[in-house]
C-alpha positions as CSV (number, residue, x, y, z in Angstrom):
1,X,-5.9,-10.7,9.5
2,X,-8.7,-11.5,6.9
3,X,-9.6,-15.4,6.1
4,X,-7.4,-16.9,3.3
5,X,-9.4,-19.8,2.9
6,X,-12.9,-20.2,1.4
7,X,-14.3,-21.7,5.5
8,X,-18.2,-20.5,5.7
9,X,-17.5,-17.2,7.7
10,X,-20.7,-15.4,9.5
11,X,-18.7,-12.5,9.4
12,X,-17.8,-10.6,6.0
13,X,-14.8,-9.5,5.1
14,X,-14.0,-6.4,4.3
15,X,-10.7,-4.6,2.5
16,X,-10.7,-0.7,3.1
17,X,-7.6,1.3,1.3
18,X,-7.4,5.2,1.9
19,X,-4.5,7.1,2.3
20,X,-6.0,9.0,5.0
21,X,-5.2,6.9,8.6
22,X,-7.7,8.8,10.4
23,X,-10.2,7.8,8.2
24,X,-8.8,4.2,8.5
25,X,-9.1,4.4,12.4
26,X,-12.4,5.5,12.2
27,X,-13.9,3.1,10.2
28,X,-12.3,0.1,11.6
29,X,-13.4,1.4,14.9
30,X,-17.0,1.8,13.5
31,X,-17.3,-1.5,11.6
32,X,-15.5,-3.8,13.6
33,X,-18.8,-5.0,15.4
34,X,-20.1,-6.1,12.3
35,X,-17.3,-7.1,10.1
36,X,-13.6,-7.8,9.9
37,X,-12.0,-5.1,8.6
38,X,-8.7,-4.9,6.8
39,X,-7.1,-1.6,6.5
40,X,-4.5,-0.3,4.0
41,X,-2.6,2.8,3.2
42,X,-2.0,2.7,-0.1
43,X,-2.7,1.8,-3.5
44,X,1.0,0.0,-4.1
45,X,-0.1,-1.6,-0.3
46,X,-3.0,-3.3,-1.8
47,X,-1.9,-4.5,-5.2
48,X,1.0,-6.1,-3.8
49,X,-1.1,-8.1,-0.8
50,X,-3.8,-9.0,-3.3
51,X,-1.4,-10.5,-5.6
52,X,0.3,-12.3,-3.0
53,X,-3.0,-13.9,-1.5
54,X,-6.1,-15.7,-2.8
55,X,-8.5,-13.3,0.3
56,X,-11.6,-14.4,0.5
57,X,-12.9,-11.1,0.0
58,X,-17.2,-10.0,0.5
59,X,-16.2,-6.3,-0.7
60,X,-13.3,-3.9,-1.5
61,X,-14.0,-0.2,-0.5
62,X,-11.6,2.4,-2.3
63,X,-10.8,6.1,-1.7
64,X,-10.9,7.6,-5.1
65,X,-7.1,9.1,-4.5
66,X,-4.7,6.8,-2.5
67,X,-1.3,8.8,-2.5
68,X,-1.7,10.1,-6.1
69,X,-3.0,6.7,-7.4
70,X,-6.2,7.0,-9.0
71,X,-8.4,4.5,-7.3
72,X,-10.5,3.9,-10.5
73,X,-7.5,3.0,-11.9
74,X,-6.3,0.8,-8.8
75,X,-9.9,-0.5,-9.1
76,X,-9.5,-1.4,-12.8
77,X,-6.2,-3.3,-11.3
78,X,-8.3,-5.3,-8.9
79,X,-10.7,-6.6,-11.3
80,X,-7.9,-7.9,-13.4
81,X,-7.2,-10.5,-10.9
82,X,-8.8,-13.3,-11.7
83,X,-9.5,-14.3,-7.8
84,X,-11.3,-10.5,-7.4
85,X,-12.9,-10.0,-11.1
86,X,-16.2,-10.4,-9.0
87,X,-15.6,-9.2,-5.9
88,X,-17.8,-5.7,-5.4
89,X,-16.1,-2.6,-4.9
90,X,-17.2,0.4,-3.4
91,X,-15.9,4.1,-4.0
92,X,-15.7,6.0,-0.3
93,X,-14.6,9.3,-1.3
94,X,-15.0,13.1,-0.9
95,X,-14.7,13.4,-4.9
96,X,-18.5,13.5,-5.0
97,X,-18.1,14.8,-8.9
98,X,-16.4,11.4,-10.0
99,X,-19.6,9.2,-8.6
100,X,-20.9,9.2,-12.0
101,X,-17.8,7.7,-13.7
102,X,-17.6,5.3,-10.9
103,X,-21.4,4.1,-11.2
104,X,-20.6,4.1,-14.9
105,X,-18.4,1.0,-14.5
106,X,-20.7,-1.2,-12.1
107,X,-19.2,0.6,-9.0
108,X,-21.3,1.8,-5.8
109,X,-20.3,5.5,-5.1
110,X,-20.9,6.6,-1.2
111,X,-19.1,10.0,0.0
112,X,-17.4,11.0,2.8
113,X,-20.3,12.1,5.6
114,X,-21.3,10.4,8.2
115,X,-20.1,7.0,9.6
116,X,-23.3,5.9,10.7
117,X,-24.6,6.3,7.4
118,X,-21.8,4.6,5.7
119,X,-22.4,1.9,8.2
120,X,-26.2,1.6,7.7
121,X,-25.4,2.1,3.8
122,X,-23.1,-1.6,3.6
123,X,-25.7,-3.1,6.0
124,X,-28.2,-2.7,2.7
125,X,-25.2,-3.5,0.7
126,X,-25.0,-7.0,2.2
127,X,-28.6,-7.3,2.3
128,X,-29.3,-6.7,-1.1
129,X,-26.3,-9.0,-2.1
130,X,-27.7,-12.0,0.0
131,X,-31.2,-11.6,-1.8
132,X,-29.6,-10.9,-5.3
């Protein structure tokens, strides 16, 4: 379960929603060495725990359709919290032709290829956070 308290944690924290439990395995399996990664199924999933809980949260990582929830909608949602307005989200999705509307609203578009490049893509992610 991810930290609820604001403790200095080497490790970030990570909250992955996507409809697609494969996809959920997958990641988990490839990022759990370098992060601890929460998983959830759906958009109604991920409201209601983020509501519920003050996470302390490095990065949110949305598919762009959770179980026919838009998740620039679901995104919009997020930021609305006022424990969340600044966490980062980033769009993991096969919807390649919606990275423009997501990068239009301050969001980091990656699709759906390779797990090794999504993992070496949130290394720089975290990199470039720490030196921003």
């Amino acid at each position: 379960m991810l930290a609820q308290t604001p403790a200095k944690e080497v490790r970030k924290q990570i909250l992955f929603v996507d409809e697609n439990t494969y996809t959920l395995k997958k990641i988990s399996e490839h990022l759990s060495g370098l992060y601890d990664v929460e998983t959830l199924s759906s958009a109604q999933e991920c409201l209601k725990l983020l509501f519920a809980q003050q996470l302390t949260l490095d990065l949110i990582i949305l598919d762009m359709w959770i179980n026919g929830f838009d998740g620039m909608e679901l995104a919009k949602k997020i930021q609305r919290i006022p424990h969340y307005k600044d966490t980062p989200i980033i769009f993991f999705s096969y919807y390649i032709e919606r990275a423009p509307e997501a990068q239009s609203r301050g969001n980091l578009f990656l699709p759906k290829m390779s797990l090794r490049e999504f993992k070496n893509d949130l290394q720089y992610f975290f990199a470039y956070q720490s030196n921003v």
